[in-house]
N, C-alpha and C positions, 0 to 999 in steps of 0.2 A: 468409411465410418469412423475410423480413428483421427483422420483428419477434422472432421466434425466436432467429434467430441476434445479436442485439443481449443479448437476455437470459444466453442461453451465454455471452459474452464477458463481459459483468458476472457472470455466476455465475465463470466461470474467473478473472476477477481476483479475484476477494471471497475465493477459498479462497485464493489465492495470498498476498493481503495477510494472511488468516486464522492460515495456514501458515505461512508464512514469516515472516512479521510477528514471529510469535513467537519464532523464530530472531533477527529484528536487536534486537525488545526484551531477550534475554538477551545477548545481546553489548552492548548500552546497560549494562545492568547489572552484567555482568563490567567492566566497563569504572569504573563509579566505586565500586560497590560491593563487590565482592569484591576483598578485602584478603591474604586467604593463598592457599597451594595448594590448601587440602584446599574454600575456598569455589570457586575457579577448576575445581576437578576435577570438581564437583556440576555447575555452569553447563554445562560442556561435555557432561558426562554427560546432562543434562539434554537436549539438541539435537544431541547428536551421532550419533544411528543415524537422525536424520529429515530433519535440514538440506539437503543435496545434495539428496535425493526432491521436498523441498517446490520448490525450485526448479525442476521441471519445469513447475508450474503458469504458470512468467512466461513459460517457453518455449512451451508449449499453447498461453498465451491472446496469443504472438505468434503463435503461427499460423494461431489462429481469425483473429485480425485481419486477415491476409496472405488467407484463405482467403476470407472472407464480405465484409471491406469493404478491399477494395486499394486505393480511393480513399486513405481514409483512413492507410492504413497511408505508401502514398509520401509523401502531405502532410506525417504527423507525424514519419516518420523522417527525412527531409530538412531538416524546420524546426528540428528537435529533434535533430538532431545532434551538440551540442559535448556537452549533458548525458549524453547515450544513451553518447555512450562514456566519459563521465565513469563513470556510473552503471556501467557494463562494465568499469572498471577497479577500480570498488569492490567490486562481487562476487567479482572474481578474487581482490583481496587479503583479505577476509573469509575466501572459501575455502581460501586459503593459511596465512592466521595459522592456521588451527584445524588444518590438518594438515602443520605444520612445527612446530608447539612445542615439539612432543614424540620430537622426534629426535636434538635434542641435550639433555643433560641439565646446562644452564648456564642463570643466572639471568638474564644479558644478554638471549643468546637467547630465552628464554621471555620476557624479558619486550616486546620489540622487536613478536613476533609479537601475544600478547596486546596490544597499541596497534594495531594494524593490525588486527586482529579486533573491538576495541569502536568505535575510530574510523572504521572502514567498516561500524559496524551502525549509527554514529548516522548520517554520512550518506548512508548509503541510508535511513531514516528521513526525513530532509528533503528529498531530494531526492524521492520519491516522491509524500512530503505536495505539494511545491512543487509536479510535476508533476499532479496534480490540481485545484492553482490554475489551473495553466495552461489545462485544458480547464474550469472551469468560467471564468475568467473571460473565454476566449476568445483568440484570434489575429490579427494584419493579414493575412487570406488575400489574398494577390497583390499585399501588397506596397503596399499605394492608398500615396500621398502626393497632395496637392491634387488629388483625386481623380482620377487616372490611378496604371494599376497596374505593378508594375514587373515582378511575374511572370505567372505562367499562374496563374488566377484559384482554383486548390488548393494554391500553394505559399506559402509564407514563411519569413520570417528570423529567428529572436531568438537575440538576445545574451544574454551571462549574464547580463547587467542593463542597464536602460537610465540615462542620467544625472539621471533624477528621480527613481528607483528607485518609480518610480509603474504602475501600472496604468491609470491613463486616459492614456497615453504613445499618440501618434500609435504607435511603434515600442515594443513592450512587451518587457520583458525576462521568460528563463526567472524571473527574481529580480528581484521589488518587496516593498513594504511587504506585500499580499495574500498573495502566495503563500508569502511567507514564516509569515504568520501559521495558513495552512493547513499548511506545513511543522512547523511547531513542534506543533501539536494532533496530525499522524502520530506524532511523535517522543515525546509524553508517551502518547498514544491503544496504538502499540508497545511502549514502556516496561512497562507494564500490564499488557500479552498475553506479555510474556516475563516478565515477573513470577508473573503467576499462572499460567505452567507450568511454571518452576522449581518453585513452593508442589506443583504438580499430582504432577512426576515426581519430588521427589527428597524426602529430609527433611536438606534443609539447615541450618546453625545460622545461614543467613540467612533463612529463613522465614519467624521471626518480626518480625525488622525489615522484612520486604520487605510484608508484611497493614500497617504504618504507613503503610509508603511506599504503596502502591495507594493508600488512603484518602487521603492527602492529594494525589497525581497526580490521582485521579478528582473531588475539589472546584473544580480547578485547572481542571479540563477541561472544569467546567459556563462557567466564567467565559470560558474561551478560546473554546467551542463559538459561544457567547452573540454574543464578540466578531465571532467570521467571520461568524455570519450577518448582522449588522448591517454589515461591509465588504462583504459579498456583498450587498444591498441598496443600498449607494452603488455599487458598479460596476456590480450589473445591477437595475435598481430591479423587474426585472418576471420575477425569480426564482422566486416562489411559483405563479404563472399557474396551474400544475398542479395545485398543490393546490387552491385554490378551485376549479376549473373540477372536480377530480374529489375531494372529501372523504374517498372512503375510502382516497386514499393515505396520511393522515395516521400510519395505520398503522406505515408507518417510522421518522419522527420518536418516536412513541409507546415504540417499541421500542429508539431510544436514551434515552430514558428514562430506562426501568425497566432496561437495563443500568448507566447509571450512578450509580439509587439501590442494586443491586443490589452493586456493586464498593464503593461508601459502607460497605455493612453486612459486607464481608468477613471481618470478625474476629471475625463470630456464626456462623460457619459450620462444620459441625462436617468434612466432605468437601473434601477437598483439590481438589477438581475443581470447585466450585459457582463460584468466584472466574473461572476458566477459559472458562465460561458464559456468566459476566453480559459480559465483557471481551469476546467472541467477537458475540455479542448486539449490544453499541452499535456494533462496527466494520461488520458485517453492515449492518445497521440504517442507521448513518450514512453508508455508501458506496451502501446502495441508495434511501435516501432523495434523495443526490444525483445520481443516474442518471436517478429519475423528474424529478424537476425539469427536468431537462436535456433530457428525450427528449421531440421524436424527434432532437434535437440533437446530434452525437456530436464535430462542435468546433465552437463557435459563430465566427461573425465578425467582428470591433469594426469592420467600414469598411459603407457602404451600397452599394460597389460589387459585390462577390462574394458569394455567399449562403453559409449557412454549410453545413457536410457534414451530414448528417443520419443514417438507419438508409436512406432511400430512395434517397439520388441518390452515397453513397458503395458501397454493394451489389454486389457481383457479379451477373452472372447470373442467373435462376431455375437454368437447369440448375446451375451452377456448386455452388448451395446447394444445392440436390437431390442433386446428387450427393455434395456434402460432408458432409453429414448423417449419411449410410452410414457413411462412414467415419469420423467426431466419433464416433459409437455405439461401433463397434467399439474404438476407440482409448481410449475413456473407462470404459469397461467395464474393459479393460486396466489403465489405471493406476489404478482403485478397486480394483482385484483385489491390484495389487501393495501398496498403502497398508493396506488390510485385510490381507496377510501379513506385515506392518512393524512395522504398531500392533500387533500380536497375538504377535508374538514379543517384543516391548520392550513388554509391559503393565504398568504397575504402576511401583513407583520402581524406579529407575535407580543407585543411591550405589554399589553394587557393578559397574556396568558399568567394563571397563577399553578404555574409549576412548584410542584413538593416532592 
């Protein structure tokens, strides 16, 4: 059962990052690339009858979290505090730039809030990437210094950064050299996913420069991909264990790929939705290829004194998940119902919606 509910939680964040992802890459993209109103009016159009919805998914998959592994969730919301509510005042302002722009009909104003809506999609972009640094490269749980601990053997500290901005930091910060370079692959990897659902919902007169723009973000991304896993190798040299130990994971790596010769070839493509695919594909792919690698691992530990949390020893209950289960069904069931009534009233492009 806990294997189970391990997969639910990376299936719930994967749509989230899926989903919503592509809401902060079009706000990246309002952000340096759209130059007039009537490109500004597409991009919103574009995200604006899905954006709010998509964000239930960060909320779901805080609750699986809370539900299935509460170890877990105390540990990281406590360590991970100054970000978490960093990260909660970014979403507030994203959500605000997009539904105050348009109240008052002055260019100050519009444009005040547009900075606030692209500059809280990029970093929630980095911040997210960063926090996936942070659980693949691990945490001081409890605290060790010369090996005695200073808390209770699931909690820890990090700062926004530490003063080597290192990752092999006795005391590691939310932000080093690592996780930053995991942050920046979100922010281009985003980029992409809001790019190719602009191309998907609208027929923007940036479309055609934005099929450039993928192709050259997506070459960018072999090089950046290339680069993390080689830092991912100096910090945890024993990374891959999973894969050799079971071959047919390779799978996922496979599947980023062929997403990103797939985003390469965008401008042979005759479907405005094919680009949206392959972008959807490497993220899927590259979030679940680093899940396996990780598991049963779910924060690893950089000290030899406390072990790190797993899928086993951070778990709730049997009952707990048993009983959770029922209700994940029914709840899930729910909001695929409601997303299928969403996507199906807003099918097709968007250039005539008059979003406010």
């Amino acid at each position: 059962m806990e294997i189970l509910w391990a997969v639910i939680l990376v299936m719930m964040l994967t749509i989230f990052i899926v989903m919503d992802g592509a809401d902060f890459g079009a706000g990246i993209i309002h952000l340096f690339f759209a130059k007039t109103e009537k490109d500004k009016k597409s991009i919103i159009n574009a995200i604006g009858p899905f954006w709010d919805g998509n964000e239930v998914w960060l909320i779901a998959g805080g609750g699986v979290l809370f539900l299935a592994f509460p170890t877990l969730y105390a540990s990281s919301f406590s360590g991970f505090y100054l970000p978490l509510i960093m990260v909660l005042w970014l979403l507030i302002f994203r959500g605000i730039g997009l539904e105050l722009r348009n109240l008052v009909d002055n260019n100050i104003w519009k444009t005040i809030w547009d900075k606030a809506f692209g500059i809280s999609s990029l970093l929630l972009a980095l911040f997210f990437g960063a926090a996936l640094g942070n659980v693949v490269r691990g945490v001081n749980l409890g605290g060790v210094e010369n090996g005695i601990a200073k808390y209770e053997s699931i909690y820890f500290f990090t700062p926004l950064w530490n003063e080597n901005f290192s990752p092999l930091n006795i005391h590691q910060g939310v932000l080093d050299w690592f996780t930053v370079i995991i942050g920046v692959i979100a922010i281009v990897a985003l980029s992409i996913q809001g790019a190719t659902w602009i191309i998907f919902k609208t027929n923007s007169d940036l479309n055609s420069q934005l099929k450039s723009l993928i192709k050259k973000l997506a070459i960018s991304l072999i090089f950046l991909t290339l680069l993390s896993i080689l830092a991912w190798f100096y910090v945890k040299p024993n990374a891959l264990d999973n894969y050799f130990e079971h071959l047919v994971l390779w799978i996922f790596p496979l599947g980023s790929v062929i997403g990103i010769i797939g985003l390469i070839r965008i401008k042979s493509y005759k479907q405005d939705y094919t680009g949206f695919i392959f972008s959807t594909l490497f993220i899927v792919s590259s979030f679940a290829s680093t899940a396996v690698a990780l598991f049963p691992v779910l924060l690893p530990s950089t000290n030899d004194v406390n072990p790190a949390l797993t899928v086993y020893n951070a778990a709730a209950s049997e009952y707990s998940l048993n009983v959770g289960i029922v209700w994940w069904i029914i709840s899930f069931v729910l909001v695929i119902g409601y997303f299928y009534f969403v996507h199906r009233i807003f099918k097709g492009k968007l250039d005539d919606l008059d979003y406010h």
